[in-house]
ZAMARGU-4260 file (C-alpha; in steps of 0.2 Angstrom, whole numbers, plus 5000, padded with zeros to 4 digits):
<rodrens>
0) 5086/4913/4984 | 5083/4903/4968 | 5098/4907/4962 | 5107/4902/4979 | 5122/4907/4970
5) 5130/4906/4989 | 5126/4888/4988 | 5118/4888/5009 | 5109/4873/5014 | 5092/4875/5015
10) 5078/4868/5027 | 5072/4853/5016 | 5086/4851/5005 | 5090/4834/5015 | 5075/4830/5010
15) 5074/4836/4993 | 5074/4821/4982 | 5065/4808/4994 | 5051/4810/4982 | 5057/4808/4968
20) 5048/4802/4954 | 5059/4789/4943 | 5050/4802/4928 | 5066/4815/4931 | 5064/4831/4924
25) 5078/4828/4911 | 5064/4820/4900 | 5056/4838/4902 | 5074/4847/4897 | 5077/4854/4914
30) 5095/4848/4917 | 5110/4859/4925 | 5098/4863/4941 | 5106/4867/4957 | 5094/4858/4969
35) 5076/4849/4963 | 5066/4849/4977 | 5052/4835/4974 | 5034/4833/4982 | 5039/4841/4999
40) 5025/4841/5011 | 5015/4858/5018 | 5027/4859/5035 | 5043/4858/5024 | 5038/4870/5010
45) 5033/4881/5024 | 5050/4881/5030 | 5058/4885/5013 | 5048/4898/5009 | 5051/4907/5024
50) 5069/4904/5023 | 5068/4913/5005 | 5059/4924/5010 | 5045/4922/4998 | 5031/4926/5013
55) 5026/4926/5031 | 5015/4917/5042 | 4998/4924/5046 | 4992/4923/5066 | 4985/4904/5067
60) 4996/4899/5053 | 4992/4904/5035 | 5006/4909/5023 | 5004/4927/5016 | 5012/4931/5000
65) 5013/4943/4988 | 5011/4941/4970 | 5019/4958/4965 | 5015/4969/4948 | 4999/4954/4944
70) 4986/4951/4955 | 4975/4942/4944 | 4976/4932/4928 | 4984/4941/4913 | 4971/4934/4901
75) 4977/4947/4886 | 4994/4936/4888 | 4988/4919/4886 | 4993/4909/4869 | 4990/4893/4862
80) 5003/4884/4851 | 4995/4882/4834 | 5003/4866/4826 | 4993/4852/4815 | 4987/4838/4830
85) 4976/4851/4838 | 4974/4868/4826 | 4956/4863/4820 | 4950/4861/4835 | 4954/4877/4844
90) 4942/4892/4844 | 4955/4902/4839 | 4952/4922/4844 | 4952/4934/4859 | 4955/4920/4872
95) 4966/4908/4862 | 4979/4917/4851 | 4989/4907/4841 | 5010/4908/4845 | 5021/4896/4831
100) 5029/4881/4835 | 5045/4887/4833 | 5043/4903/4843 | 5036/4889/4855 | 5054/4880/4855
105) 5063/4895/4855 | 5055/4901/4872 | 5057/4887/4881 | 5075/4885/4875 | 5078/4900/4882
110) 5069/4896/4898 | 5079/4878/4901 | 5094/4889/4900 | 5088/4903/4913 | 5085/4889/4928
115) 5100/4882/4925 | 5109/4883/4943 | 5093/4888/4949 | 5082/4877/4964 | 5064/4872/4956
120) 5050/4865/4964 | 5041/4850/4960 | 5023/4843/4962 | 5018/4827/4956 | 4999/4827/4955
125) 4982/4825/4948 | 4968/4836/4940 | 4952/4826/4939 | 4941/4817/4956 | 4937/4801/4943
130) 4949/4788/4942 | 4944/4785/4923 | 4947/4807/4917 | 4962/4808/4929 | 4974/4816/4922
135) 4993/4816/4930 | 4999/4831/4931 | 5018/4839/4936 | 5019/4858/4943 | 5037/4863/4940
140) 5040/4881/4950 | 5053/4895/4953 | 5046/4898/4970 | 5044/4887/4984 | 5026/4895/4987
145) 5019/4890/4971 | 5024/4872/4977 | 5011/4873/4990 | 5000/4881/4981 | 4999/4867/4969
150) 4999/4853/4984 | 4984/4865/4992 | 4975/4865/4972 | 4978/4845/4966 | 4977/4828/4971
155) 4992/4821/4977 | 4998/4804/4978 | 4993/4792/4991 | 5008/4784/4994 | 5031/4785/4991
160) 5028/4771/4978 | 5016/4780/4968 | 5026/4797/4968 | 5040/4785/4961 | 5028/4778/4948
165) 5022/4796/4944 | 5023/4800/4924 | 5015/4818/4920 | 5001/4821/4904 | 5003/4839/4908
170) 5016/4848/4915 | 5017/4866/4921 | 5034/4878/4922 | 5031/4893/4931 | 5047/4904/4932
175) 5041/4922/4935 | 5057/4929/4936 | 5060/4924/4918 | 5054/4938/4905 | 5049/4936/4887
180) 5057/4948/4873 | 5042/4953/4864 | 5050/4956/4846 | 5060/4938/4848 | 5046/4928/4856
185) 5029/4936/4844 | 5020/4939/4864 | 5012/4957/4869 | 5023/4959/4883 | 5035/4951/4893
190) 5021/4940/4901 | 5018/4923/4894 | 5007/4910/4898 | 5007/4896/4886 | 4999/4879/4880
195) 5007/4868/4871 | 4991/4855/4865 | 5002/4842/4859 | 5018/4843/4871 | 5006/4843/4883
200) 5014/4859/4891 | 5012/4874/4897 | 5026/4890/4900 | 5022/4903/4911 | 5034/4919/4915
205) 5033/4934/4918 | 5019/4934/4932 | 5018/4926/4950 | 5000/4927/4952 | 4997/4909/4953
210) 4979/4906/4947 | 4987/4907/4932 | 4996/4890/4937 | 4976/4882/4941 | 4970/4890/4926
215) 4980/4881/4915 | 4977/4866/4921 | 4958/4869/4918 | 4961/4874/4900 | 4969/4858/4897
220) 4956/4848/4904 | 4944/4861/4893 | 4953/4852/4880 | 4955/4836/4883 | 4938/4829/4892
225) 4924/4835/4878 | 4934/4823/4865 | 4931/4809/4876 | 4911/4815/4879 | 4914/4824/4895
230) 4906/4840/4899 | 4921/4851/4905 | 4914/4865/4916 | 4918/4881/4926 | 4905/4877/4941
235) 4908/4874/4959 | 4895/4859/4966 | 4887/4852/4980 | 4876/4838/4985 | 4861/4838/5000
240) 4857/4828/5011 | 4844/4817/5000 | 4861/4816/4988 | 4852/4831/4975 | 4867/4836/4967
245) 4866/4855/4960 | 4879/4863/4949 | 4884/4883/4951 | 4891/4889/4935 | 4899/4907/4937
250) 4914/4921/4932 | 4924/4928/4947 | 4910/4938/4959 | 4897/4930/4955 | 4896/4921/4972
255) 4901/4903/4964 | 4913/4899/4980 | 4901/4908/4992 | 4883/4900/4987 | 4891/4885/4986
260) 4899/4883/5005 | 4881/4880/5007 | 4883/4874/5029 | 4867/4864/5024 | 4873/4854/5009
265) 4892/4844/5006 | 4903/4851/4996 | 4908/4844/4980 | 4921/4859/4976 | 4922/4876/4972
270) 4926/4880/4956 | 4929/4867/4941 | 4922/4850/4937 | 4917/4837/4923 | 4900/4830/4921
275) 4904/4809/4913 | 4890/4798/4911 | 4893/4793/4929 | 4890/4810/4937 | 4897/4823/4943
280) 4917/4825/4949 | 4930/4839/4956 | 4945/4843/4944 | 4952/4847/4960 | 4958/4844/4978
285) 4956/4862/4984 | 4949/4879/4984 | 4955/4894/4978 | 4942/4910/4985 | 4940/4928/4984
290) 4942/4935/5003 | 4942/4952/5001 | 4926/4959/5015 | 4923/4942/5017 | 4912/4939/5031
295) 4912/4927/5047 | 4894/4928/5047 | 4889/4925/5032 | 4904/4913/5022 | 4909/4907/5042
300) 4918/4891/5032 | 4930/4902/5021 | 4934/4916/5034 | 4938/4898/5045 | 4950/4892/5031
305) 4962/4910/5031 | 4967/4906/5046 | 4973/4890/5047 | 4992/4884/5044 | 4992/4877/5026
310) 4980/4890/5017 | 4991/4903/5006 | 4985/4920/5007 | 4987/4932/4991 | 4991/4949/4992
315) 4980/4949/5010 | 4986/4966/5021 | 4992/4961/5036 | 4999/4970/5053 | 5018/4964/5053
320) 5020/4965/5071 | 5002/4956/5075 | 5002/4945/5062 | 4983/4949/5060 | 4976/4949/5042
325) 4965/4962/5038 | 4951/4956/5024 | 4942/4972/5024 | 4956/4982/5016 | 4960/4981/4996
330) 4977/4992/4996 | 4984/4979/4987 | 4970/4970/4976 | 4950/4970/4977 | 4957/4951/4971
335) 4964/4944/4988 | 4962/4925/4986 | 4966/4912/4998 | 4969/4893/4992 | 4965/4880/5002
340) 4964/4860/5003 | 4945/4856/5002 | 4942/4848/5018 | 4945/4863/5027 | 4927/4865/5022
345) 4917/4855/5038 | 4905/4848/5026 | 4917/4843/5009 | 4912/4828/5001 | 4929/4818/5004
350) 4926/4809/4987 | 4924/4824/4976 | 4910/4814/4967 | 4892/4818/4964 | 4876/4812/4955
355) 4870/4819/4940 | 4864/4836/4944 | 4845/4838/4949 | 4848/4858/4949 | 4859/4869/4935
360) 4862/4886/4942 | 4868/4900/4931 | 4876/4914/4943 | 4877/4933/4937 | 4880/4947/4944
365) 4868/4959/4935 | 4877/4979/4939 | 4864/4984/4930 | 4851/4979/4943 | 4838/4975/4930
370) 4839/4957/4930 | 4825/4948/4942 | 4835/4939/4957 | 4829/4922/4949 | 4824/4914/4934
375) 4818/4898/4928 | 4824/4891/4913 | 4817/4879/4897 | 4832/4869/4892 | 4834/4881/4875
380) 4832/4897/4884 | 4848/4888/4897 | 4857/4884/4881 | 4858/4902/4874 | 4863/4910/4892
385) 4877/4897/4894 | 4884/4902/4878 | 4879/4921/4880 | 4889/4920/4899 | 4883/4937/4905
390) 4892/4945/4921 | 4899/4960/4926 | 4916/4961/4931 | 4920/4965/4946 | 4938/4974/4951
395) 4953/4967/4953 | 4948/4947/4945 | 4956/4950/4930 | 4970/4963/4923 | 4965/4978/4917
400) 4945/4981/4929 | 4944/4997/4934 | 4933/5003/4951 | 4916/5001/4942 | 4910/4984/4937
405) 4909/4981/4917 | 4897/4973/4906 | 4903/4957/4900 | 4899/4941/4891 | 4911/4927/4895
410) 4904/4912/4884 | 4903/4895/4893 | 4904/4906/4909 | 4921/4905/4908 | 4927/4909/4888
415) 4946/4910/4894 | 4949/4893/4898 | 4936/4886/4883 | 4949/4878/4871 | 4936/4871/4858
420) 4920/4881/4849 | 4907/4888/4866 | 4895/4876/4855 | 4904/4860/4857 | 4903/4863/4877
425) 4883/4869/4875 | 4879/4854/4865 | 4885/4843/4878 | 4877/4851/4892 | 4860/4851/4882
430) 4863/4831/4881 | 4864/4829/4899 | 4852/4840/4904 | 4840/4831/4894 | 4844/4817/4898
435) 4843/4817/4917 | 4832/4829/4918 | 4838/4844/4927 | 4830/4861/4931 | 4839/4875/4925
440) 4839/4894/4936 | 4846/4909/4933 | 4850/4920/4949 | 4855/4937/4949 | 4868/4941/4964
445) 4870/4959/4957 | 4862/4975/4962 | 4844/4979/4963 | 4834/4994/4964 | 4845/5003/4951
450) 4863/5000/4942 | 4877/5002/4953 | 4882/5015/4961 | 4862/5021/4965 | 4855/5002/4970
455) 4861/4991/4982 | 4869/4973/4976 | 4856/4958/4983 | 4856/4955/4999 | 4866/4938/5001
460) 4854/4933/5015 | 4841/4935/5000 | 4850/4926/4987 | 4852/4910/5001 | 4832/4911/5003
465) 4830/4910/4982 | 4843/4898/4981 | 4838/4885/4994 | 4819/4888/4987 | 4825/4881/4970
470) 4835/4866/4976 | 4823/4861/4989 | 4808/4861/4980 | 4799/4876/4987 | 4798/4885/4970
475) 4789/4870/4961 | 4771/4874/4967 | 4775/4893/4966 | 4764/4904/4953 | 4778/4913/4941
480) 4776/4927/4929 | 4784/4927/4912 | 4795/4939/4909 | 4791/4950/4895 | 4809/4952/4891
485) 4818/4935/4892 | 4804/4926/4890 | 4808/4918/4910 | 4798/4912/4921 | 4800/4921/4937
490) 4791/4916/4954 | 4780/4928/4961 | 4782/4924/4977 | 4795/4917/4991 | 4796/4916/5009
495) 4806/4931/5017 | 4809/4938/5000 | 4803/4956/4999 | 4792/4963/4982 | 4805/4976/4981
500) 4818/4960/4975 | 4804/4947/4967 | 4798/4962/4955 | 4813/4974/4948 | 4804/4986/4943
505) 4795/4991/4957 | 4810/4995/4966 | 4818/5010/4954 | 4812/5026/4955 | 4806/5028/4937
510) 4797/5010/4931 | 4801/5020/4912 | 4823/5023/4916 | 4820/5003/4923 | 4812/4997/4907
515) 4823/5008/4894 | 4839/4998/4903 | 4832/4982/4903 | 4829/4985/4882 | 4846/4989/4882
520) 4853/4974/4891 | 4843/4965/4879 | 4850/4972/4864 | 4867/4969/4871 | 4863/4951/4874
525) 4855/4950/4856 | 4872/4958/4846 | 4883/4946/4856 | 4872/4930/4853 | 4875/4937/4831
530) 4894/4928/4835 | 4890/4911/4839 | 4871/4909/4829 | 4879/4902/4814 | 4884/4887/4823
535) 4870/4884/4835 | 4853/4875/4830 | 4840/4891/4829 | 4829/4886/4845 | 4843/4894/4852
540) 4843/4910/4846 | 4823/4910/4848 | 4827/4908/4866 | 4834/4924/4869 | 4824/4941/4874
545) 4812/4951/4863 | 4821/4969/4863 | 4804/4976/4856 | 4785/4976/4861 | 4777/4978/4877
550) 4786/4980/4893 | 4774/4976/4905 | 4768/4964/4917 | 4754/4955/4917 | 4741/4963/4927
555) 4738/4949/4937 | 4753/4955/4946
</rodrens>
C-alpha cells in the first residue's frame, strides 16, 4: 500500500498534514511523495495500518506485526560515514565500519528517488527525559507501523504549536522495501543501516525489524552526550521509595527489562539512559521488551502491557481466529519483542528522571554457570568488567545466534551502539561513581550447577532475593568471601538463598570440571581485556582475575 499506485483514500489521509511541522521534509530531500502522513496519533495509525495491511490486532488491542526475513538487529550491517567532522572520534572496527561520503550520497540519492509517489510516515519527536540533553529527533518511515512504533519509543510533543515549531537534530529513514546493491553502494549485503555523524542522519533499508529504528537513535546519543560530559549508557533504571536510584547495565537476556520492573520500586525506564551532573534520565518514552515465555507471575507488569491497544507486538504467534497471542511458542523468533509507552508500567516514574545512582548493577548471563550469582565490586575491579562486557548471547537477539547461547564480550555492555573509544565511556563512569559514591554489583542471571544444557539458569525468584539484598541494604553487614578468581567479594550468606547458588562450586558434580572452567572463563576474560589495556590506566587491568594459583576457598567457608 505504499505505493498506492491506485491512489484510494486511506483512513487518516484527511488528517495527514494537520501536524505538520513548518520543517517540511523538502529540507530532508524527500520531495515527489504521494501522501506525508505527519504525527498521526495511536488510533489513526492503527487504522492505516490495518488498512495496509501491515498487522492485526491482538485480543484486548495490541497490534501484531511481522518483521519478515530480520528479527533482530543486523549488527554485521551497520556503517558509520567516515568524513573529517567526526573520523577521529570514532572507534572505528567491528561495530562501526567505515562507508565513504560519497557512497553515503549516492545511496540516499538513490533512496529520495525510490519513495517518490510513495506515502511516508512521520514522527516528530525527542530522545533524551532532560530538557538540557534533549535531542529532536524526526522518524521518517515506509510503513505505517514503524510510525507507532516510534510514537510508542519517544517523547512526543506536548502541544499542535510545538509539532509546528518542531526542527529535527537527528532524523531517521526507514524504507525496508528499498535494497542496497552491494558492488555500487561498498555494504555486505543489501541491508543497510547508516549514520551519517555530521548530516545527523541515519538510512536504514533493507530490514523491518524496527530496533534497528531505536538503536540508532542510541548511537547517536553514544555520540553526542560524552562530548558534552554525559555518561551515555545502555541500562534500564529505577528509583525506591527512599528515592535510591540504581542503574541496571545489561546485553539482551540478561534480565535488564525484567529486574528492573521491580512492583516495589518506580520505574525510570528500561533500557537506555545518560547520567549529567544532575542525575539520572530516560533517552526514552517507552519500552521495548523480550516476551518470549514471559510470565504473568513473575514480569506480571510486562505480560499486562501485550495486551493492551497501543503496544506493537513483533513476530508474536497468534490464533487468527481468537486473536489470542501465544508467548510461549518461538516458531518465529526466540526474539519476540513488544514496545510500549512507559506508563503502561503501574509504577513508571512519569518524569523519567532520577538521582545519582546509590547502586551500579552489572547484569550477565554467565551459560557457563561458573560465575557466583552476585559480586561486589571496587570501583577498578567495576571499570574492567564495564569495558570487558561479559554475556552470553542468547538466541534470536541478534542475526546470526544459533540454539545454544555464545560467549561474548560486548564492551560498555553494549559495543554496537558505542561510537567513541569503550575508554572514553569508562572514564566517565569511573568519575561519577566516585564522585557520588556508588556500590558496584555484579549479578549472574545465567545458569548454575553446570554450563547449559546440564545446570539450570538462576532461579529469577532468586536473583529478585540477591538483588533486593544489594539495594536495600541487607548485604552491607553480611560476611563475604573473596573470590579466588576475580578477586570479588561475594556474600556468604542471604536470606532464602540456598548454598547450592551462594557457592558455585558446590553445586557441579565435579568441584575440579567447576574449577578448570572457571580458569578458562578467566583466561577468556584476560585475552579480551589485551584490546583495550593500551588505553586504560593499569589499576585496570590489575583488577581483572588471576587465571593461575590456588582455586580454593578459604576454609572458613
Amino acid at each position: 500500500m505504499s505505493n498506492n499506485l491506485l491512489n484510494i483514500k486511506t483512513p487518516a489521509q484527511d488528517q495527514a498534514q494537520d501536524l505538520k511541522s513548518d520543517f517540511g521534509l523538502v529540507n530532508q530531500g524527500l520531495t515527489n511523495l504521494n501522501t506525508a502522513y505527519w504525527n498521526l496519533p495511536p488510533e489513526a495509525l492503527y487504522e492505516e495500518i490495518s488498512f495496509r495491511r501491515e498487522g492485526q490486532i491482538g485480543k484486548l488491542g495490541p497490534m501484531i506485526v511481522n518483521t519478515g526475513r530480520y528479527t533482530s538487529r543486523a549488527a554485521a550491517d551497520k556503517f558509520i560515514v567516515r568524513e573529517a567532522t567526526s573520523e577521529d572520534r570514532v572507534w572505528w572496527g567491528e561495530y562501526n565500519r567505515p562507508l565513504s561520503a560519497e557512497k553515503f550520497e549516492e545511496l540516499y540519492s538513490r533512496m529520495q528517488g525510490f519513495v517518490q509517489g510513495k506515502d511516508l510516515f512521520i514522527q516528530d519527536c525527542f530522545a533524551g527525559a532532560h530538557p538540557d540533553y534533549r535531542l529532536p529527533v524526526r522518524i521518517v518511515s515506509e510503513y505505517a507501523w514503524h510510525s507507532l512504533f516510534a510514537r510508542n519509543m519517544f517523547i512526543t510533543p506536548e502541544s499542535r504549536e510545538a509539532y509546528r515549531q518542531h526542527v529535527p537534530d537527528f532524523t531517521v529513514i526507514c524504507v525496508p522495501s528499498f535494497k542496497a546493491f552491494e558492488p555500487i553502494d561498498g555494504t555486505r549485503t543489501e541491508t543497510f543501516i547508516v549514520l551519517n555523524l555530521d548530516q545527523r542522519l541515519c538510512l536504514i533499508g533493507g530490514t523491518a525489524y524496527a530496533g534497528e529504528i531505536k538503536k540508532s537513535v542510541f548511537t547517536m546519543l553514544n555520540y553526542l552526550l560524552p562530548l558534552e560530559g554525559v555518561m551515555s549508557m545502555h541500562c534500564s533504571a529505577n528509583i525506591g521509595s527512599d528515592g535510591d536510584t540504581a542503574l541496571f547495565f545489561g546485553l539482551s537476556g540478561t534480565g535488564k527489562t525484567t529486574l528492573s520492573a521491580d512492583p516495589t520500586r518506580g520505574l525510570i525506564g528500561d533500557d537506555e539512559h545518560g547520567w549529567s551532573d544532575e542525575g539520572v534520565f530516560n533517552f526514552e518514552n517507552g519500552c521495548y521488551a523480550k516476551v518470549i515465555n514471559l510470565s504473568p507471575s513473575a514480569e506480571p507488569h510486562i505480560y499486562a502491557a501485550t495486551r493492551r491497544f497501543g503496544t506493537v507486538l513483533e513476530n508474536v504467534v497468534y490464533d487468527p481466529i481468537t486473536r489470542n497471542i501465544d508467548l510461549d511458542d518461538n516458531r518465529n523468533t526466540e526474539n519476540t519483542r513488544a514496545s510500549y509507552p512507559l506508563d503502561y508500567i503501574e509504577n513508571a516514574v512519569t518524569s523519567k528522571l532520577g538521582g545519582h545512582p546509590q547502586n551500579v548493577v552489572f547484569l550477565t548471563c554467565d551459560a557457563q554457570g561458573v560465575m557466583p550469582p552476585i559480586a561486589r565490586l571496587t570501583p577498578n575491579q567495576a571499570l574492567y568488567h564495564f569495558i570487558s562486557g561479559y554475556t552470553s548471547k542468547i538466541a534470536g537477539t541478534e542475526a546470526g545466534v544459533g540454539v545454544n547461547p555464545e560467549i561474548t564480550f560486548s564492551t560498555c555492555f553494549g559495543a554496537p551502539f558505542m561510537v567513541h573509544h569503550p575508554w572514553v565511556y569508562a572514564d566517565l563512569l569511573q568519575g561519577k561513581i566516585l564522585r557520588y559514591g556508588s556500590t558496584c554489583w555484579l549479578i549472574n542471571t545465567g545458569w548454575v550447577g553446570g554450563a547449559f544444557g546440564i545446570g539450570q539458569r538462576i532461579s529469577i525468584k532468586y536473583t529478585r532475593a540477591l538483588l533486593s539484598a544489594a539495594l536495600s541494604g541487607a548485604l552491607d553487614d553480611v560476611e563475604y568471601y573473596t573470590d579466588p578468581v576475580f578477586g570479588f567479594e561475594v556474600p556468604k550468606s542471604c536470606p532464602g538463598i540456598p548454598e547450592s547458588v551462594l557457592f558455585p562450586a558446590s553445586a557441579w558434580q565435579s568441584e575440579d570440571e567447576y574449577w578448570n572452567e572457571y580458569r578458562q572463563l578467566a583466561s577468556r576474560f584476560v585475552a579480551n581485556f589485551r584490546r583495550y589495556a593500551p588505553d586504560c590506566p593499569p589499576e585496570i587491568e590489575i583488577a581483572g582475575p588471576v587465571t593461575a594459583g590456588t582455586t580454593q576457598l578459604d576454609p572458613q567457608y
